[in-house]
C-alpha positions as CSV (number, residue, x, y, z in Angstrom):
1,X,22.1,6.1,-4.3
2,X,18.7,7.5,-4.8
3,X,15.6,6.1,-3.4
4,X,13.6,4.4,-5.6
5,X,9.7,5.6,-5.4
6,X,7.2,3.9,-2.8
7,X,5.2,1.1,-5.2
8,X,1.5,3.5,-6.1
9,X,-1.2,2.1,-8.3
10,X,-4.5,4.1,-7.9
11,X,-7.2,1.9,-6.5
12,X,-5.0,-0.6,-4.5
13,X,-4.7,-0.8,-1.1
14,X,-1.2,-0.1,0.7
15,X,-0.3,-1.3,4.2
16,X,1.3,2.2,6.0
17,X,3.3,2.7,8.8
18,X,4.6,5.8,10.3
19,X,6.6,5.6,13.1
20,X,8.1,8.2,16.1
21,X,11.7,9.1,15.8
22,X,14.0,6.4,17.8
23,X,10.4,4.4,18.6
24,X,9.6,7.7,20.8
25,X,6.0,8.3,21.7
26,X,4.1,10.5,19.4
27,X,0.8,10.3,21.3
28,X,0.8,11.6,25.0
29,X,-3.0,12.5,25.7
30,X,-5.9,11.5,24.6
31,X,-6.4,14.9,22.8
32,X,-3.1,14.1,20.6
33,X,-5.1,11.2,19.1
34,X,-8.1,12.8,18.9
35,X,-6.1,15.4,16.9
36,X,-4.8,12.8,14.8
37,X,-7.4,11.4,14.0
38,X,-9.3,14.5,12.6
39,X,-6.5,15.8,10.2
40,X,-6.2,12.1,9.0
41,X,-9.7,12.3,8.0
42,X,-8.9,15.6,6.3
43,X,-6.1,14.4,5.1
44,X,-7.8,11.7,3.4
45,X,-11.1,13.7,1.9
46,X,-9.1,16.4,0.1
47,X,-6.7,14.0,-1.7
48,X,-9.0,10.7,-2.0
49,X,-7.8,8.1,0.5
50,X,-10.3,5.6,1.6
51,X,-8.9,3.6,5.0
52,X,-10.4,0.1,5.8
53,X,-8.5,-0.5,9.0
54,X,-6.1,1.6,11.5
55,X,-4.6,1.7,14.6
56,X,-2.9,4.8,16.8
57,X,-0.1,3.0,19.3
58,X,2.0,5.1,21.4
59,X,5.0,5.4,19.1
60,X,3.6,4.7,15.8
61,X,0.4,4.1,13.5
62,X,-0.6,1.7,11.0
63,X,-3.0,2.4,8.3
64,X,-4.8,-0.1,5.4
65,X,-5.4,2.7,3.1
66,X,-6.5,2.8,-1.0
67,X,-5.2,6.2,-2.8
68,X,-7.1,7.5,-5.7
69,X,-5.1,8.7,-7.7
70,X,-1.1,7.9,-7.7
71,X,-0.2,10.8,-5.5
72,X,-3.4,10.4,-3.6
73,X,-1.3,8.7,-0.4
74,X,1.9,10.5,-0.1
75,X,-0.1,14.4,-0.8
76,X,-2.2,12.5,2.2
77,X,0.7,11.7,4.6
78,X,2.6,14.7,3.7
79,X,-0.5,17.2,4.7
80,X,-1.2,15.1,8.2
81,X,2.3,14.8,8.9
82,X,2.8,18.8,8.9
83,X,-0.4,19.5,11.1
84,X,0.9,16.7,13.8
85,X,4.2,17.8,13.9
86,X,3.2,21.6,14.5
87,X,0.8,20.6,17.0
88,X,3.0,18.2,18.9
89,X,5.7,20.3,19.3
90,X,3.5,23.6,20.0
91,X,2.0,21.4,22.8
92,X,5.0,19.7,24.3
93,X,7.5,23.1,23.9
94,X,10.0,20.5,21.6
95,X,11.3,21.3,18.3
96,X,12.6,18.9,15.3
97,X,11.6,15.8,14.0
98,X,8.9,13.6,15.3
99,X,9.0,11.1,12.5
100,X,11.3,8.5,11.7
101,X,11.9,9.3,8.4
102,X,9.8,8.7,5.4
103,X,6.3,6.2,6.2
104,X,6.9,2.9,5.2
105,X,4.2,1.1,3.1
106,X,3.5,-1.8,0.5
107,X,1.0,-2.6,-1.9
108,X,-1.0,-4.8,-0.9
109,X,-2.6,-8.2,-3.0
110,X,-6.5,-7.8,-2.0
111,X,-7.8,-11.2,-2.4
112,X,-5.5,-13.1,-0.3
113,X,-3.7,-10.9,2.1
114,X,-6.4,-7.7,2.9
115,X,-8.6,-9.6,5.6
116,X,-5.5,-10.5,6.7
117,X,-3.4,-7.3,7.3
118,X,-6.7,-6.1,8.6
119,X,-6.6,-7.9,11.8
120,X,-3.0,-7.7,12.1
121,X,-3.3,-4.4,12.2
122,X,-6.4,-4.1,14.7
123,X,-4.4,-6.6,16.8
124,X,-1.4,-4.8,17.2
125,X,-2.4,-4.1,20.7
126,X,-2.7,-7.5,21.7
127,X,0.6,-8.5,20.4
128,X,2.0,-5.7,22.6
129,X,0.6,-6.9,25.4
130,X,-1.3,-3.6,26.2
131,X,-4.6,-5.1,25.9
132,X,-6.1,-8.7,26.1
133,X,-8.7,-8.3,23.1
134,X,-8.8,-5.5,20.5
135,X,-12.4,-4.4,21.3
136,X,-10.1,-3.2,24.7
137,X,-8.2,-0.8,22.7
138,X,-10.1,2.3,22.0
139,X,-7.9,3.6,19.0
140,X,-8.6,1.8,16.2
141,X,-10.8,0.3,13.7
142,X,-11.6,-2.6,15.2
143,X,-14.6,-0.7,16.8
144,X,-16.4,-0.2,13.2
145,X,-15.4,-3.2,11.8
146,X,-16.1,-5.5,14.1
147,X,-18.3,-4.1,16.3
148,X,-20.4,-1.3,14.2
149,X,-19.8,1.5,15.9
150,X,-19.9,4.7,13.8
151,X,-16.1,5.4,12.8
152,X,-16.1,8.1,10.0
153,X,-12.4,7.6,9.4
154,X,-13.4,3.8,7.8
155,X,-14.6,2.9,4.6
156,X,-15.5,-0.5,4.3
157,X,-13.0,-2.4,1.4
158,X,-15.0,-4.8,-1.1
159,X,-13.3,-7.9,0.7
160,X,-15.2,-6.8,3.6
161,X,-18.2,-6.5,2.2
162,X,-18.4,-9.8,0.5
163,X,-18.0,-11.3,4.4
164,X,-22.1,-10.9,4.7
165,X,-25.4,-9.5,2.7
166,X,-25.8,-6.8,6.0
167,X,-23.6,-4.7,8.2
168,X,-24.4,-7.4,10.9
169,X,-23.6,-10.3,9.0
170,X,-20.2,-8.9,8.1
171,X,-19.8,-7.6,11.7
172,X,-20.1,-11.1,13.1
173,X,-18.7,-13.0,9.8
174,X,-15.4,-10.2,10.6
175,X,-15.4,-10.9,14.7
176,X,-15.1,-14.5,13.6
177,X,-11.8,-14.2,12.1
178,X,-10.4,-13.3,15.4
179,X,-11.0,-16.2,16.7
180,X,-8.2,-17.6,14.6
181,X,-4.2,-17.0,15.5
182,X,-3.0,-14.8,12.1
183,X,0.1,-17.9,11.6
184,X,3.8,-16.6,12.4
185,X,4.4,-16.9,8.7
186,X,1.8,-14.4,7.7
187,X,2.7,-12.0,10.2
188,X,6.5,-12.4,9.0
189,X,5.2,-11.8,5.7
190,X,3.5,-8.5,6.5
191,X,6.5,-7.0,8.8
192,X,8.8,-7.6,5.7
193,X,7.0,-6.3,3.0
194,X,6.0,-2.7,4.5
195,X,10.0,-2.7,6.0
196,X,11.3,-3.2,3.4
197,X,8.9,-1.7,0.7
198,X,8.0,-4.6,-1.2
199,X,4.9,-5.8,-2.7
200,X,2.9,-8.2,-0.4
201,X,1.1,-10.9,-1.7
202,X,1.1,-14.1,-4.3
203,X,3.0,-14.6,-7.3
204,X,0.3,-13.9,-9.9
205,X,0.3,-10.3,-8.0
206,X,3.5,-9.8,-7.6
207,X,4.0,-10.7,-11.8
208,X,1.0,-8.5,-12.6
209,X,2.6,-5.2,-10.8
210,X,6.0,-6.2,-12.2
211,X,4.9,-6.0,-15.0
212,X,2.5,-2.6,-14.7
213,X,5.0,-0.7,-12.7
214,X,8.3,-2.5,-14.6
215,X,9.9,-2.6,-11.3
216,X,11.5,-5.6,-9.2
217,X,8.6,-6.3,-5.9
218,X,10.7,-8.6,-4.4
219,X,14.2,-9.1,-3.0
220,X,16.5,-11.6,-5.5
221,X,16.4,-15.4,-3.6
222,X,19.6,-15.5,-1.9
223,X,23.0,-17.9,-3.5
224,X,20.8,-17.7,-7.0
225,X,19.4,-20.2,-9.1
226,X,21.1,-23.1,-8.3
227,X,19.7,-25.0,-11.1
228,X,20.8,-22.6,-13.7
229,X,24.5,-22.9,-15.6
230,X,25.2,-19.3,-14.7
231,X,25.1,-19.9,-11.1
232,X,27.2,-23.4,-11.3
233,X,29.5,-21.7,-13.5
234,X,30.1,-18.6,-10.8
235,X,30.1,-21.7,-8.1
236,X,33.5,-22.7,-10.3
């Protein structure tokens, strides 16, 4: 069966992540994320990708990241991809695949879930246990966002900006958040939409791109609609 295309509306921010073949590392030295990090960014300029959050873990990378134009994102993954996989394996004397497969990514809904994905992606370091606070973990946007330290790879989302009338009022209005646990259901919620490719957030988005893409954004409930005759005449 052939894969269906990744979900793409220009202006709307997708949740990425790119991942090391068999959860191998893909950053060794601090010069491999260095390197990463500058073909991102020109990555990003020549195809028009703006990213509001990031981080670069050992074995893969998570990006909040709004495309331009349709093909803005995958023209954008498909350039970086080629530069880090000829400098990896120049550097490390390897050959093949780095990545596992394609990048996984979902649209995501900006009023209610892109604060959110946000700091579950600048707290992926916490969760694995590498660091105790995300300020601790040099490689990623938490820096800029939180702390206002120049980061040329970020570009401040709207959400964001509404959080204060100043950089240091959003800075401290952003550091706030952290002081709240993202809930287990939210973080479920964000691991199975970019899996799987569906569209993260509420029902009024998920209708709205249904309708603008006329594609399914969510799996069918499970058993059916137990209310409906169809279903209690399948039951028999």
């Amino acid at each position: 069966m052939a894969r269906l295309p990744r979900f793409a509306i220009a202006g709307q921010p997708q949740h990425v992540i790119l991942r090391g073949n068999n959860r191998t590392e893909i950053f060794r030295t601090d010069a491999d994320y260095r390197f990463y990090r500058e073909k991102l960014q020109l990555a990003c300029d020549k195809y028009g990708c703006d990213i509001h959050a990031y981080v670069l873990m050992t074995n893969h990378v998570h990006l909040l990241i709004t495309p331009s134009e349709e093909q803005s994102l995958p023209k954008a993954m498909q350039m970086l991809g080629r530069y880090y996989v000829q400098h990896y394996n120049y550097s490390y004397q390897r050959t093949g695949t780095l990545w596992e497969g394609r990048y996984k990514a979902t649209l995501i809904d900006t009023e209610a879930y892109l604060l959110t994905c946000m700091r579950y992606i600048e707290l992926n370091p916490v969760r694995a246990g590498m660091v105790s606070h995300p300020s601790d973990y040099p490689w990623s946007s938490y820096h800029q966002n939180a702390l206002g330290r120049p980061d040329h790879l970020v570009a401040p989302h709207l959400e964001y900006r509404r959080l204060g009338k100043t950089d240091k009022e959003r800075q401290a209005a952003y550091r706030q958040l952290f002081k709240h646990h993202i809930s287990e259901r939210s973080v479920s919620e964000i691991r199975e939409a970019t899996n799987k490719a569906w569209v993260l957030g509420t029902d009024r988005f998920k209708r709205r791109v249904q309708k603008q893409l006329e594609r399914r954004v969510e799996p069918e409930a499970r058993g059916g609609d137990r209310k409906s005759a169809q279903f209690r005449r399948n039951r028999g």
